[in-house]
CHARMM internal coordinates of N, CA and C (Angstrom, degrees):
IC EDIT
DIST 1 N 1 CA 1.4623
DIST 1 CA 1 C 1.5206
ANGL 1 N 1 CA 1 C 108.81
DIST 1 C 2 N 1.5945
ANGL 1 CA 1 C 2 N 109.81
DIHE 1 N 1 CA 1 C 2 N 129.80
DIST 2 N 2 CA 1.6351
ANGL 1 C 2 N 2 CA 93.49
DIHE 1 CA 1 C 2 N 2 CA 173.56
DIST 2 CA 2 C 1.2387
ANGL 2 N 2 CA 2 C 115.82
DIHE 1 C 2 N 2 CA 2 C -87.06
DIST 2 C 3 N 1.5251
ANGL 2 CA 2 C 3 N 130.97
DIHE 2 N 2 CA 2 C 3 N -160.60
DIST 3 N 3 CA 1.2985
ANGL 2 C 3 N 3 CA 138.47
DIHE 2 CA 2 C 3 N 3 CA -153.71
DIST 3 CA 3 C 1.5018
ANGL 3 N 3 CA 3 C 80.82
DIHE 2 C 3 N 3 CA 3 C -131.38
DIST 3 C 4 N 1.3662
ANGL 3 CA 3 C 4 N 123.48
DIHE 3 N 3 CA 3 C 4 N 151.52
DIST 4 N 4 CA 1.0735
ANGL 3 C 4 N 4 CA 156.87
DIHE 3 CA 3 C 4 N 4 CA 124.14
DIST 4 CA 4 C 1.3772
ANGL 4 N 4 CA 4 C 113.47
DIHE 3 C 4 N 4 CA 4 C -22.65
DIST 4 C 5 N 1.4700
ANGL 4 CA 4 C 5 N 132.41
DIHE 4 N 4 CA 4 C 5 N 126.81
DIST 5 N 5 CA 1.3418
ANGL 4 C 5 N 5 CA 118.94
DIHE 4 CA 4 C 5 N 5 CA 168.95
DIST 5 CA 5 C 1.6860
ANGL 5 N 5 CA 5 C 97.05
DIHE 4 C 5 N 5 CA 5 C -96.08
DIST 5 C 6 N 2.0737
ANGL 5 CA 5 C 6 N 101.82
DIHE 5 N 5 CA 5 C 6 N 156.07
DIST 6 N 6 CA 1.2504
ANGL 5 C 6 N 6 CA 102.26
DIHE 5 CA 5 C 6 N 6 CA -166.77
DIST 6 CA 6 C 1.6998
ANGL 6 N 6 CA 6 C 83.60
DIHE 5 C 6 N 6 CA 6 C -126.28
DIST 6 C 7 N 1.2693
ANGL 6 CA 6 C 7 N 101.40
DIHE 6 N 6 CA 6 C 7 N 144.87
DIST 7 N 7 CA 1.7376
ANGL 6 C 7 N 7 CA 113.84
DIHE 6 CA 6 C 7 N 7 CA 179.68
DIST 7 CA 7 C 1.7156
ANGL 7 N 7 CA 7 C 105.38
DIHE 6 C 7 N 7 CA 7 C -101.68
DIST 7 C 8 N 1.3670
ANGL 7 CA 7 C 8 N 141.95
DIHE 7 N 7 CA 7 C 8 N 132.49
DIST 8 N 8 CA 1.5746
ANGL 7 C 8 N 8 CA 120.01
DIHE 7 CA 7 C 8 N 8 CA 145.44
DIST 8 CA 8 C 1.4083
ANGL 8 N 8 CA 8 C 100.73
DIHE 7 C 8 N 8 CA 8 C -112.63
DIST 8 C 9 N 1.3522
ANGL 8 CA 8 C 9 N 75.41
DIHE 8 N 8 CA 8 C 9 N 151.42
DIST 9 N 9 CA 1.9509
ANGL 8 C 9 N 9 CA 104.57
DIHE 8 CA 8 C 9 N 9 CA 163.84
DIST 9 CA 9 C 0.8946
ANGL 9 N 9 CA 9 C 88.83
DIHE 8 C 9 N 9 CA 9 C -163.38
DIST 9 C 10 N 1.7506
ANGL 9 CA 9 C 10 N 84.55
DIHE 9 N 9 CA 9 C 10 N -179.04
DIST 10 N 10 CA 1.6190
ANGL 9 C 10 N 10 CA 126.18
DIHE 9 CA 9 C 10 N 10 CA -169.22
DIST 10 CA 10 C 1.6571
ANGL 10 N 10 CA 10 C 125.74
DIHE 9 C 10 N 10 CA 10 C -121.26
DIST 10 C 11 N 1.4016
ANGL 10 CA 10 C 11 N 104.62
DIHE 10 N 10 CA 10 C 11 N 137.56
DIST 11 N 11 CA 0.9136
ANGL 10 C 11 N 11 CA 112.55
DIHE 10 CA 10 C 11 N 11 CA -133.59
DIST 11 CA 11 C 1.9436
ANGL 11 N 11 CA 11 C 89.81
DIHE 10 C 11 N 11 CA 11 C -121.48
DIST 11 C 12 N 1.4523
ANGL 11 CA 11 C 12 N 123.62
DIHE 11 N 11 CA 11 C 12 N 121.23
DIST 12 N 12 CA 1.8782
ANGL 11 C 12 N 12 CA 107.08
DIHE 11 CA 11 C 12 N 12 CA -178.35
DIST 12 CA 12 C 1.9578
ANGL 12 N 12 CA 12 C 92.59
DIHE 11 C 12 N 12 CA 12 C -75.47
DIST 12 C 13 N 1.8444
ANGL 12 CA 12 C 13 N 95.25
DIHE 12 N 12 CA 12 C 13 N 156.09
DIST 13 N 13 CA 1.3311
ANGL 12 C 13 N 13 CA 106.19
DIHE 12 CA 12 C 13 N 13 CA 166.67
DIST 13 CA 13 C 1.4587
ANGL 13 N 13 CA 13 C 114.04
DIHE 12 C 13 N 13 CA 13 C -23.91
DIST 13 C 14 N 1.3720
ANGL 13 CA 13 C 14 N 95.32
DIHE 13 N 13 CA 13 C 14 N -66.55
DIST 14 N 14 CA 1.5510
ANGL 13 C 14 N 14 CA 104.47
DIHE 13 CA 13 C 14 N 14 CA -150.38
DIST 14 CA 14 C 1.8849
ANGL 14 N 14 CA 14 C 106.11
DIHE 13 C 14 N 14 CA 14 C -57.59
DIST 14 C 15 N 1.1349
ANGL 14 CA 14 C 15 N 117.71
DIHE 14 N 14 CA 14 C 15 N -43.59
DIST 15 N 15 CA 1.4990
ANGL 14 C 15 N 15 CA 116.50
DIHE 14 CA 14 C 15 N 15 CA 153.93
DIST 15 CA 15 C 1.5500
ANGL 15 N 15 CA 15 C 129.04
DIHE 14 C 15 N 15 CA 15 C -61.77
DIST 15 C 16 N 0.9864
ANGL 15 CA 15 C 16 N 131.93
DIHE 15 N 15 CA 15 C 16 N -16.06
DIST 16 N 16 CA 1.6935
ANGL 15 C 16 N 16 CA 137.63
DIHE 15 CA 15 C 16 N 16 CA 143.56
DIST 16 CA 16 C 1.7942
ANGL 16 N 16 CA 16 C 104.12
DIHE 15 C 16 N 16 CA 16 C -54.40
DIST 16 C 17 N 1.4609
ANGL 16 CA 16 C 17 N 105.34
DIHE 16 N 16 CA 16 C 17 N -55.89
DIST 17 N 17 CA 1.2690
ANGL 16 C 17 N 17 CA 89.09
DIHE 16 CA 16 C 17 N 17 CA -166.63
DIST 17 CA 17 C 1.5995
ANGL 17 N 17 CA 17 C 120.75
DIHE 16 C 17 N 17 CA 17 C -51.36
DIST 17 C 18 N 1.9449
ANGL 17 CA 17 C 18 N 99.15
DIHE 17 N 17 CA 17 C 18 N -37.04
DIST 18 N 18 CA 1.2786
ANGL 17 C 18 N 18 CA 104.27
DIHE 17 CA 17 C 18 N 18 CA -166.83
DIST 18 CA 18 C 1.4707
ANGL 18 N 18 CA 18 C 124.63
DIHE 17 C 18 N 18 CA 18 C -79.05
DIST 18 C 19 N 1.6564
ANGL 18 CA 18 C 19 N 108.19
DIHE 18 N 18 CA 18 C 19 N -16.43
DIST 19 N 19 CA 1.3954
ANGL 18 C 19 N 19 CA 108.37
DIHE 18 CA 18 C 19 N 19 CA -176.52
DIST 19 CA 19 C 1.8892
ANGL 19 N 19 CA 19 C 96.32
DIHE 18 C 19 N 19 CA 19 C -82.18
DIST 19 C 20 N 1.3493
ANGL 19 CA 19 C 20 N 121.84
DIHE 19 N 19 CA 19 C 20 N -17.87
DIST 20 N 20 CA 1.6820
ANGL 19 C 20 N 20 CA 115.46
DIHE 19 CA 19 C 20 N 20 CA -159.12
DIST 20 CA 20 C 1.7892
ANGL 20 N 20 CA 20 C 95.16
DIHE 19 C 20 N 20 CA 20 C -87.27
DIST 20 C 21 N 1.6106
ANGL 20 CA 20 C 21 N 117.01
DIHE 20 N 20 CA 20 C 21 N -17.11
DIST 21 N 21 CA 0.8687
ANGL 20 C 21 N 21 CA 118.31
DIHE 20 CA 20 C 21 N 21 CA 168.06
DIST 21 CA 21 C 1.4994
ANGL 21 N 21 CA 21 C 121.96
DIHE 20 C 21 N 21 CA 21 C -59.92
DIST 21 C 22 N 1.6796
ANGL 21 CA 21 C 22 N 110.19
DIHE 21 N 21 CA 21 C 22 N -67.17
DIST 22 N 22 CA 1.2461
ANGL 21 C 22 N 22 CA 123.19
DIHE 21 CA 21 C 22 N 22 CA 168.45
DIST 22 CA 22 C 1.4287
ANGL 22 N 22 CA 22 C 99.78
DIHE 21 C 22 N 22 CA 22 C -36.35
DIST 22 C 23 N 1.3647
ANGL 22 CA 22 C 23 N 114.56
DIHE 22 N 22 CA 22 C 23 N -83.43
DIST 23 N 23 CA 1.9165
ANGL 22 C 23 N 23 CA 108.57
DIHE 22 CA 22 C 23 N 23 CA -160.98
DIST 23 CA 23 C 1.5886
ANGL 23 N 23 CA 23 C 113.80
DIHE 22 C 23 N 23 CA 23 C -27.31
DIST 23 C 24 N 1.4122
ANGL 23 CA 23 C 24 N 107.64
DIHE 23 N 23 CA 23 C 24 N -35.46
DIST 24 N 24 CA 1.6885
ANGL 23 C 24 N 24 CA 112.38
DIHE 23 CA 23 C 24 N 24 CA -168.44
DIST 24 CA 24 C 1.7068
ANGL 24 N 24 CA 24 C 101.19
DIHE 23 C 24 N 24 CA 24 C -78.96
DIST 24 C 25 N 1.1791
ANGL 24 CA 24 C 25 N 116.20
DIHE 24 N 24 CA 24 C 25 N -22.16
DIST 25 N 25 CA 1.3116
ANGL 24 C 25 N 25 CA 126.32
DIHE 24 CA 24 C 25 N 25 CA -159.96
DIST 25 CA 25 C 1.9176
ANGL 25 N 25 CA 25 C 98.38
DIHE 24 C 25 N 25 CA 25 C -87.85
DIST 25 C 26 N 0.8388
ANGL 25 CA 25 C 26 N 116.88
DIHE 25 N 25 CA 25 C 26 N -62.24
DIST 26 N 26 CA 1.4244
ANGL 25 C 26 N 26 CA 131.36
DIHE 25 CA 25 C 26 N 26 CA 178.70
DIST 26 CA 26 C 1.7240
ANGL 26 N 26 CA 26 C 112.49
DIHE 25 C 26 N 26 CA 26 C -96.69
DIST 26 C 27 N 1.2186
ANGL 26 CA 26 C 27 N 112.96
DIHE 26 N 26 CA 26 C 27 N 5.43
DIST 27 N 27 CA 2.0634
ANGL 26 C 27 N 27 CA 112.00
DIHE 26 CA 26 C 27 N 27 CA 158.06
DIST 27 CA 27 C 1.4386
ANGL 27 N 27 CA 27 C 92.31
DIHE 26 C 27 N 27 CA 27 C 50.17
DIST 27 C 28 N 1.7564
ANGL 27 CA 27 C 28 N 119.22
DIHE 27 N 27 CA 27 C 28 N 43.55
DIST 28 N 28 CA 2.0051
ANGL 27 C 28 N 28 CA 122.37
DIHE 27 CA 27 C 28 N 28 CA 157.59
DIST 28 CA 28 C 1.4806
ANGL 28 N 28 CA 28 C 101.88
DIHE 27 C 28 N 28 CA 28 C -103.92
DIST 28 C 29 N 0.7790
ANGL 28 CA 28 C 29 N 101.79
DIHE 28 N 28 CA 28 C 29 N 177.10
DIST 29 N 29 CA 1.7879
ANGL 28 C 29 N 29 CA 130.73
DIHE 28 CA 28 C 29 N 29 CA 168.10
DIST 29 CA 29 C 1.3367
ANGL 29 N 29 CA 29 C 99.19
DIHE 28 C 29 N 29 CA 29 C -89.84
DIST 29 C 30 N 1.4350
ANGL 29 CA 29 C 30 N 128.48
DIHE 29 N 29 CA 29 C 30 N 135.68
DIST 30 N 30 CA 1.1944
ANGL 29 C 30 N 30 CA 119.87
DIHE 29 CA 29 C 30 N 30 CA 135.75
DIST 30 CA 30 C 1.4453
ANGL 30 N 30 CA 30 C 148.69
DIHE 29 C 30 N 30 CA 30 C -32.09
DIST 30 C 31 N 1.5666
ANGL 30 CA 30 C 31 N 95.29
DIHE 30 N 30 CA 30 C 31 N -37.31
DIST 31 N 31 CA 1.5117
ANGL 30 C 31 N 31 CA 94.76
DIHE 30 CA 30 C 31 N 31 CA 159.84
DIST 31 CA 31 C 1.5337
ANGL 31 N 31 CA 31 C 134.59
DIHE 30 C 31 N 31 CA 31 C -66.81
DIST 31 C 32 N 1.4802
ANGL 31 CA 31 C 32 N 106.25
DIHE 31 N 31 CA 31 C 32 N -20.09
DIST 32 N 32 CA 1.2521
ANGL 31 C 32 N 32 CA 128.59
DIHE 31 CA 31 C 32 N 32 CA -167.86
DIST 32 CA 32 C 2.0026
ANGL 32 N 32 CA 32 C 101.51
DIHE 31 C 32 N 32 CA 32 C -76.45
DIST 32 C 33 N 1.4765
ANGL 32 CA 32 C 33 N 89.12
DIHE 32 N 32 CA 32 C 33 N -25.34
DIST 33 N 33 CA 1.4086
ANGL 32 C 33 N 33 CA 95.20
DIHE 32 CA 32 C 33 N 33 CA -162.76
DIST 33 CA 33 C 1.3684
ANGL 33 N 33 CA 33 C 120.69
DIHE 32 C 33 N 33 CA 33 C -98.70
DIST 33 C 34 N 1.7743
ANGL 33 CA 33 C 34 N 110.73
DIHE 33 N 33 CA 33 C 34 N -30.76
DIST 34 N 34 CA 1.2070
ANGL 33 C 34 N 34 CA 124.17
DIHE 33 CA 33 C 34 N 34 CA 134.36
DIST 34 CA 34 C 1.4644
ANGL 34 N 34 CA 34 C 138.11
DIHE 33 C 34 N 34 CA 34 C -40.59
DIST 34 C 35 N 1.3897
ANGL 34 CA 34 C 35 N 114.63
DIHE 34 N 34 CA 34 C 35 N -28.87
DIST 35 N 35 CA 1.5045
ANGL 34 C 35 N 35 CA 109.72
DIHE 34 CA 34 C 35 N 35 CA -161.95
DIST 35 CA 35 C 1.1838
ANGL 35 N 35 CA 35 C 84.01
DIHE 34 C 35 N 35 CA 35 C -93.52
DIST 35 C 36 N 1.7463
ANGL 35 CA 35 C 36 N 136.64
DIHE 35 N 35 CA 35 C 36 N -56.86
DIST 36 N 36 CA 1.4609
ANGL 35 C 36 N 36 CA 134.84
DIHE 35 CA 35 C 36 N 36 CA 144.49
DIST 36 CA 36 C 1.7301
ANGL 36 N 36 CA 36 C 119.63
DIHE 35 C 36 N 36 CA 36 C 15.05
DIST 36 C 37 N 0.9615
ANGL 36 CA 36 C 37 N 120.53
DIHE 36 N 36 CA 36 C 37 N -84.73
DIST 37 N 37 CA 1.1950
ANGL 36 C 37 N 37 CA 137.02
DIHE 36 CA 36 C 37 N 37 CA 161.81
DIST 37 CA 37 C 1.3452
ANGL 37 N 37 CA 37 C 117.69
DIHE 36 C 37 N 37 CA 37 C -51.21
DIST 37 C 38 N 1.2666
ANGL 37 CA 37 C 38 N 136.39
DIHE 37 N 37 CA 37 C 38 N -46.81
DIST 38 N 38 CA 1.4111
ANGL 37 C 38 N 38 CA 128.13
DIHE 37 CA 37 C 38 N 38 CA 155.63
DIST 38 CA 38 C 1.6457
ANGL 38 N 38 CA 38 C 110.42
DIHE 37 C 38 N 38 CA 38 C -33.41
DIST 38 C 39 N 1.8200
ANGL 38 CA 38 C 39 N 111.38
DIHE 38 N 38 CA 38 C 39 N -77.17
DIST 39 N 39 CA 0.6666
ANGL 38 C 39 N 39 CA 100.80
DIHE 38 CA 38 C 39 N 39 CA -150.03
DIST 39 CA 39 C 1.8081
ANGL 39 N 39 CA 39 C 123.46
DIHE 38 C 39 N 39 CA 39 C -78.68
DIST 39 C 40 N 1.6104
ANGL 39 CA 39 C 40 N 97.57
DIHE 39 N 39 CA 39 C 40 N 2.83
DIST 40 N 40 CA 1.5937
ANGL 39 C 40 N 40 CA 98.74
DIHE 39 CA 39 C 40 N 40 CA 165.51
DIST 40 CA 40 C 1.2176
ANGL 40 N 40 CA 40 C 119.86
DIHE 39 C 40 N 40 CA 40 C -68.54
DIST 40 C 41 N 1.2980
ANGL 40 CA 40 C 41 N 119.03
DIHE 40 N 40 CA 40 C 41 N -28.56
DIST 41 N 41 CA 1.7553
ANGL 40 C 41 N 41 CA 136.78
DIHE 40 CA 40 C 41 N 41 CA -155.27
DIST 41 CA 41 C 1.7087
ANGL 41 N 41 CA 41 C 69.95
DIHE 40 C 41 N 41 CA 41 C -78.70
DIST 41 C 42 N 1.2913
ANGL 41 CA 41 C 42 N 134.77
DIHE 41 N 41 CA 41 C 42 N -94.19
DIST 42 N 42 CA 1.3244
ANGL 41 C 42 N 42 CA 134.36
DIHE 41 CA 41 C 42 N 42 CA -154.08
DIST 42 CA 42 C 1.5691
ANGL 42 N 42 CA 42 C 112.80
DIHE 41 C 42 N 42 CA 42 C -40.11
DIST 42 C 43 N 1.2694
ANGL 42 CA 42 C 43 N 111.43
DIHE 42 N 42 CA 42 C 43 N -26.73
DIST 43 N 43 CA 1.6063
ANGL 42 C 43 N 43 CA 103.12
DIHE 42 CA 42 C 43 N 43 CA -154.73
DIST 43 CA 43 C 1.8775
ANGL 43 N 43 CA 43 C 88.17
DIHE 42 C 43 N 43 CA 43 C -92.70
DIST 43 C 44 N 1.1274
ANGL 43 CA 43 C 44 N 119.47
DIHE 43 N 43 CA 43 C 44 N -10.81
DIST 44 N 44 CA 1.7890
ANGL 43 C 44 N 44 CA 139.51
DIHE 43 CA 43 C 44 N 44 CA -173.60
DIST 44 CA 44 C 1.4747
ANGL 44 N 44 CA 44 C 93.39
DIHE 43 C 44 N 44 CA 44 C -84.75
DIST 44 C 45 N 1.4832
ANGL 44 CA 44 C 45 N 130.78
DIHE 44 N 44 CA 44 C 45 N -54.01
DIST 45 N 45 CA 1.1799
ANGL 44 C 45 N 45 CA 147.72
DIHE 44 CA 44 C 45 N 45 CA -165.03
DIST 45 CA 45 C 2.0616
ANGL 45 N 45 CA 45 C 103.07
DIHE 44 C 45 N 45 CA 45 C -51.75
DIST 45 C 46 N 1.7167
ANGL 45 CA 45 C 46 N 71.69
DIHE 45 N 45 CA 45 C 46 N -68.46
DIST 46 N 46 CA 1.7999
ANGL 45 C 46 N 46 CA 84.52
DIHE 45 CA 45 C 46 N 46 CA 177.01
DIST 46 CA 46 C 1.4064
ANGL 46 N 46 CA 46 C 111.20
DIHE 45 C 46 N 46 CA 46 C -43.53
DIST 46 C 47 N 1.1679
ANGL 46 CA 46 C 47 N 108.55
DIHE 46 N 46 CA 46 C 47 N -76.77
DIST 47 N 47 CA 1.6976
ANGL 46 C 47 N 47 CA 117.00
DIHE 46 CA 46 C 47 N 47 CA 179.87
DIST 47 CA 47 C 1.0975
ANGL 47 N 47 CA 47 C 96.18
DIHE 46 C 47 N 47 CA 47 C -40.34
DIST 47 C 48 N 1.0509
ANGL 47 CA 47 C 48 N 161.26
DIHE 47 N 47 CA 47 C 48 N -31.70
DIST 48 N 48 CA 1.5239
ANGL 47 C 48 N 48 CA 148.70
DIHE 47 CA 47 C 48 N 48 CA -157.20
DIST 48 CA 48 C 1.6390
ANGL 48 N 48 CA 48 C 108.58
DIHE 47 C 48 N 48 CA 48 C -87.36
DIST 48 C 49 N 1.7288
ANGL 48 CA 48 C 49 N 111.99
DIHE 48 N 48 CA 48 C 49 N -52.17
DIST 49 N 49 CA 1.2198
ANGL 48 C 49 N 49 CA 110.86
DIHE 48 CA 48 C 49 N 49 CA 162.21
DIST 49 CA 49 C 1.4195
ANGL 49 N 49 CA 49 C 132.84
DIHE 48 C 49 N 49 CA 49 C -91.38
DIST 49 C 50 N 1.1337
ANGL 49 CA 49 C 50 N 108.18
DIHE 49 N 49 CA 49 C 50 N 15.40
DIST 50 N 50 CA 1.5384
ANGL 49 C 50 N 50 CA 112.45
DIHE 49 CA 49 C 50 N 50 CA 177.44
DIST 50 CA 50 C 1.7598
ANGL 50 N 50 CA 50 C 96.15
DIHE 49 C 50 N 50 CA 50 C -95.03
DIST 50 C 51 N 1.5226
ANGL 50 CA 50 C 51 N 110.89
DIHE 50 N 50 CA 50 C 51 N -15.54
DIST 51 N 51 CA 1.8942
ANGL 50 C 51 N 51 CA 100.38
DIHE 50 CA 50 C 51 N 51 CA -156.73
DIST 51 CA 51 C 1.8955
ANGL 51 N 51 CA 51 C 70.45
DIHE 50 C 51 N 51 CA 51 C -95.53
DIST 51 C 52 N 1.1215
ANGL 51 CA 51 C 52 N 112.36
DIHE 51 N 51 CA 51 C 52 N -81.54
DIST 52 N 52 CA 1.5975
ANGL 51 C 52 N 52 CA 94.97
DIHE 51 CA 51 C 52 N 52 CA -175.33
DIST 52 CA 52 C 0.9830
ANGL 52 N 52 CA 52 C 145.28
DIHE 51 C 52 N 52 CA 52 C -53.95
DIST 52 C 53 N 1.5279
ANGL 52 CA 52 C 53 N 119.71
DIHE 52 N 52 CA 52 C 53 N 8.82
DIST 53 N 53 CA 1.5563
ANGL 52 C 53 N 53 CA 121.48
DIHE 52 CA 52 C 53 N 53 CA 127.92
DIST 53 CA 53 C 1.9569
ANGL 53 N 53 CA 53 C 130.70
DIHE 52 C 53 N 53 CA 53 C -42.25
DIST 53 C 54 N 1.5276
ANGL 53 CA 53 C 54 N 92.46
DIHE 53 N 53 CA 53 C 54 N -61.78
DIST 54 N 54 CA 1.1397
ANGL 53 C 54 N 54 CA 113.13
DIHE 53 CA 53 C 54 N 54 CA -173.01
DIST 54 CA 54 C 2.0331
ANGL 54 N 54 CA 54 C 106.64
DIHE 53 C 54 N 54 CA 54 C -81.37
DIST 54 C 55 N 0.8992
ANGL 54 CA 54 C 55 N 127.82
DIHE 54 N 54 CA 54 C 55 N -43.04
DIST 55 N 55 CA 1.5377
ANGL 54 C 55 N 55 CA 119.92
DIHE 54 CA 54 C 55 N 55 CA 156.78
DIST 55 CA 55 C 1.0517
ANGL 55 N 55 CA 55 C 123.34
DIHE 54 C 55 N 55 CA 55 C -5.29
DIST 55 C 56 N 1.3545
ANGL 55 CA 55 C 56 N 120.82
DIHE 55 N 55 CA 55 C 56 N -62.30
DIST 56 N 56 CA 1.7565
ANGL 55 C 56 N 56 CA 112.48
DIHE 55 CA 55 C 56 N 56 CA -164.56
DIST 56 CA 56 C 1.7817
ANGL 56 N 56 CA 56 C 104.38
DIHE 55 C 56 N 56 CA 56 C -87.86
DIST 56 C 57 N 1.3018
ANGL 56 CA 56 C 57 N 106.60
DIHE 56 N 56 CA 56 C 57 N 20.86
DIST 57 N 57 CA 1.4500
ANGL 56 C 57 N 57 CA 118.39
DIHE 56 CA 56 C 57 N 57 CA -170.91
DIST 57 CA 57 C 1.8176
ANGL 57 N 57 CA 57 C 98.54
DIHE 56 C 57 N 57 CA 57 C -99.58
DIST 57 C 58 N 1.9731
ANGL 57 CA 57 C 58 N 85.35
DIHE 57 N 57 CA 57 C 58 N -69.98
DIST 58 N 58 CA 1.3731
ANGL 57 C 58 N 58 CA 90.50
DIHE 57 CA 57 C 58 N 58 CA 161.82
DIST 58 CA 58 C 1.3932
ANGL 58 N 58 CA 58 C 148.82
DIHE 57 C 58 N 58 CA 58 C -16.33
DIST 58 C 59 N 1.5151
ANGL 58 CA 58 C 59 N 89.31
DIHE 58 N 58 CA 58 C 59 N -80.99
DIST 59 N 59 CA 1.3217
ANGL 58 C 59 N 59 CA 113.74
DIHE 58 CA 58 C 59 N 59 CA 164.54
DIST 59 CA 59 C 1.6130
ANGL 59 N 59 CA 59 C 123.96
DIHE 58 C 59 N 59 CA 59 C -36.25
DIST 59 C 60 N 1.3406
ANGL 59 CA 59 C 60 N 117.61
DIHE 59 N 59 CA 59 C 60 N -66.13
DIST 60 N 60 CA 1.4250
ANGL 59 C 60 N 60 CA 122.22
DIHE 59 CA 59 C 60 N 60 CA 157.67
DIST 60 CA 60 C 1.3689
ANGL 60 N 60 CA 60 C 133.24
DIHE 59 C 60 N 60 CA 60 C -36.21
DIST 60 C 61 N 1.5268
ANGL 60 CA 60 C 61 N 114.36
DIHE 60 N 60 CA 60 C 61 N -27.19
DIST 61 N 61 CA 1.4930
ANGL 60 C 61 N 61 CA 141.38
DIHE 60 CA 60 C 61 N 61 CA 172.54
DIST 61 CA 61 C 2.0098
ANGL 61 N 61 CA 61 C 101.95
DIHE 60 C 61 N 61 CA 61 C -74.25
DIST 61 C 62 N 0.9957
ANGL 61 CA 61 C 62 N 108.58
DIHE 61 N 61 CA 61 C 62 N -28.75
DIST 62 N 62 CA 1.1622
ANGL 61 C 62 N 62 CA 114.17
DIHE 61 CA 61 C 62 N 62 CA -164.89
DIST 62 CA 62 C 1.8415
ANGL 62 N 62 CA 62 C 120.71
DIHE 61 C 62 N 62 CA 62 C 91.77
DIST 62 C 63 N 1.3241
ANGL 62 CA 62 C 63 N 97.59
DIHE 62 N 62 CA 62 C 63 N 11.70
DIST 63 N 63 CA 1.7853
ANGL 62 C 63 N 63 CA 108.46
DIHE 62 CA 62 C 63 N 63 CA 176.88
DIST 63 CA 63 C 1.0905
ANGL 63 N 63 CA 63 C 101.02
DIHE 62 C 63 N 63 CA 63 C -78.27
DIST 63 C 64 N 1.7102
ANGL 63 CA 63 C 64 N 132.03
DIHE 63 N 63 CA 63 C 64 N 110.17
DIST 64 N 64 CA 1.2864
ANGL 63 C 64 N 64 CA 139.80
DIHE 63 CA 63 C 64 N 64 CA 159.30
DIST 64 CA 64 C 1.1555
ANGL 64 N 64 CA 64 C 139.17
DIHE 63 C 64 N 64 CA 64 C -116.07
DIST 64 C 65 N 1.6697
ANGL 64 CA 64 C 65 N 109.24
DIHE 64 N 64 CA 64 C 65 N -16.29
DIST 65 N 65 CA 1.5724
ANGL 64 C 65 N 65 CA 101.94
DIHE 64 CA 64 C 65 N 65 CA 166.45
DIST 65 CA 65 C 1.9239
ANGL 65 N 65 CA 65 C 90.78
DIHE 64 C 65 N 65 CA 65 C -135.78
DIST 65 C 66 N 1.1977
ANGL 65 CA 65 C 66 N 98.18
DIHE 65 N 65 CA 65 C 66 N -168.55
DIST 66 N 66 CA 1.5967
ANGL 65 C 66 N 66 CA 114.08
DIHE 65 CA 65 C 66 N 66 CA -177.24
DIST 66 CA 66 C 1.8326
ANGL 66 N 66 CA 66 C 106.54
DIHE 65 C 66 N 66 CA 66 C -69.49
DIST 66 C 67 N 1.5505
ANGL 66 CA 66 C 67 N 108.22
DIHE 66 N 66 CA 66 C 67 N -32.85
DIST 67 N 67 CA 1.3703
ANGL 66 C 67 N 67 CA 95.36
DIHE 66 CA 66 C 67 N 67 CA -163.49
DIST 67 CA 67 C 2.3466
ANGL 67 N 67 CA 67 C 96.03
DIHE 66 C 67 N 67 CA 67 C -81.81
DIST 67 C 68 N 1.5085
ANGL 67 CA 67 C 68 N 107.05
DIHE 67 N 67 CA 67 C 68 N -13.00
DIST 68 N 68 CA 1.7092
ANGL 67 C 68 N 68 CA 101.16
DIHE 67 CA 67 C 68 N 68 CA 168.37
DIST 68 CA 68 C 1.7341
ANGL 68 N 68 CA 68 C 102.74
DIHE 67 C 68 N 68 CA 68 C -64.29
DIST 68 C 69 N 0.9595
ANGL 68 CA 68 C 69 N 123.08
DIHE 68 N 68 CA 68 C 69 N -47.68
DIST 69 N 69 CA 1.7492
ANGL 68 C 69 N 69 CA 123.10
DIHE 68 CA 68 C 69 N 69 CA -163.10
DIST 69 CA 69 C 1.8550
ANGL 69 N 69 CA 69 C 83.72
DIHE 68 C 69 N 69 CA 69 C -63.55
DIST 69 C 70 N 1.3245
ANGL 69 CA 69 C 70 N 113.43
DIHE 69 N 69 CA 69 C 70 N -75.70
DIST 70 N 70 CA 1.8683
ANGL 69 C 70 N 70 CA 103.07
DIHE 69 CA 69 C 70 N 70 CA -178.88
DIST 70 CA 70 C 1.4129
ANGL 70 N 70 CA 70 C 99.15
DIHE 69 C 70 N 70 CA 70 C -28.44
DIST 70 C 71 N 1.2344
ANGL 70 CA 70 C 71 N 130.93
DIHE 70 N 70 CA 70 C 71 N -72.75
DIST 71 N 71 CA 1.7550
ANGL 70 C 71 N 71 CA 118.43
DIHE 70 CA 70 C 71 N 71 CA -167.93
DIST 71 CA 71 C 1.0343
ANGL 71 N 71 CA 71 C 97.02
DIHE 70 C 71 N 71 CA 71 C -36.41
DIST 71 C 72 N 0.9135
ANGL 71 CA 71 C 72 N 137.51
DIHE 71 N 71 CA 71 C 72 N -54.93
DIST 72 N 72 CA 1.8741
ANGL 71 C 72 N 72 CA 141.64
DIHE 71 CA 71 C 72 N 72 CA -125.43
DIST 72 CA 72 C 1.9365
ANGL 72 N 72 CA 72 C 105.52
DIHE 71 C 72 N 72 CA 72 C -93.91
DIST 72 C 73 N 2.0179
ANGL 72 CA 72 C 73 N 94.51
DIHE 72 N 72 CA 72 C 73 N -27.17
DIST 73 N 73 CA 1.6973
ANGL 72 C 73 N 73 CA 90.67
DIHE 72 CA 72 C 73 N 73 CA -174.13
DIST 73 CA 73 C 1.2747
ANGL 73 N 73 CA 73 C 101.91
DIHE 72 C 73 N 73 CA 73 C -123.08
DIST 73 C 74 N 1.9398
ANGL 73 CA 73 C 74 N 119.89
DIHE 73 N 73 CA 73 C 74 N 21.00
DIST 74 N 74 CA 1.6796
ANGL 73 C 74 N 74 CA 105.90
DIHE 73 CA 73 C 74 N 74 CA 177.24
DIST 74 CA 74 C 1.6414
ANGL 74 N 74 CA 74 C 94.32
DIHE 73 C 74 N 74 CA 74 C -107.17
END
COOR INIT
IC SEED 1 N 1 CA 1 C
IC BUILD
């Protein structure tokens, strides 16, 4: 069986206070709520460099706001 990898950091008061709040507020774990947040930050990350990859593609296409991509996929 493998092990789990374990991360530390540090965390200021004032963000302790607010995540020990949440946990009490919604009956999670911190970890539950942390890994949460990890894994939005990453899945935000991607999208972030996958759209400015593809942008100067776009752009050249004449795709410039959200309602050209609707033209483009109705």
């Amino acid at each position: 069986m493998k092990l789990k990898p374990v991360i530390t950091f540090r965390l200021s008061k004032e963000l302790i206070k607010e995540l020990q709040s949440i946990c009490a507020s919604e009956d999670r774990s911190a970890s539950e709520i942390i890994r949460e947040a990890i894994k939005r930050y990453l899945a935000i990350y991607k999208f972030r460099t996958l759209r400015n990859k593809v942008l100067p593609f776009a752009e050249a296409q004449g795709v410039l706001t959200d309602e050209d991509v609707f033209k483009l996929i109705s």
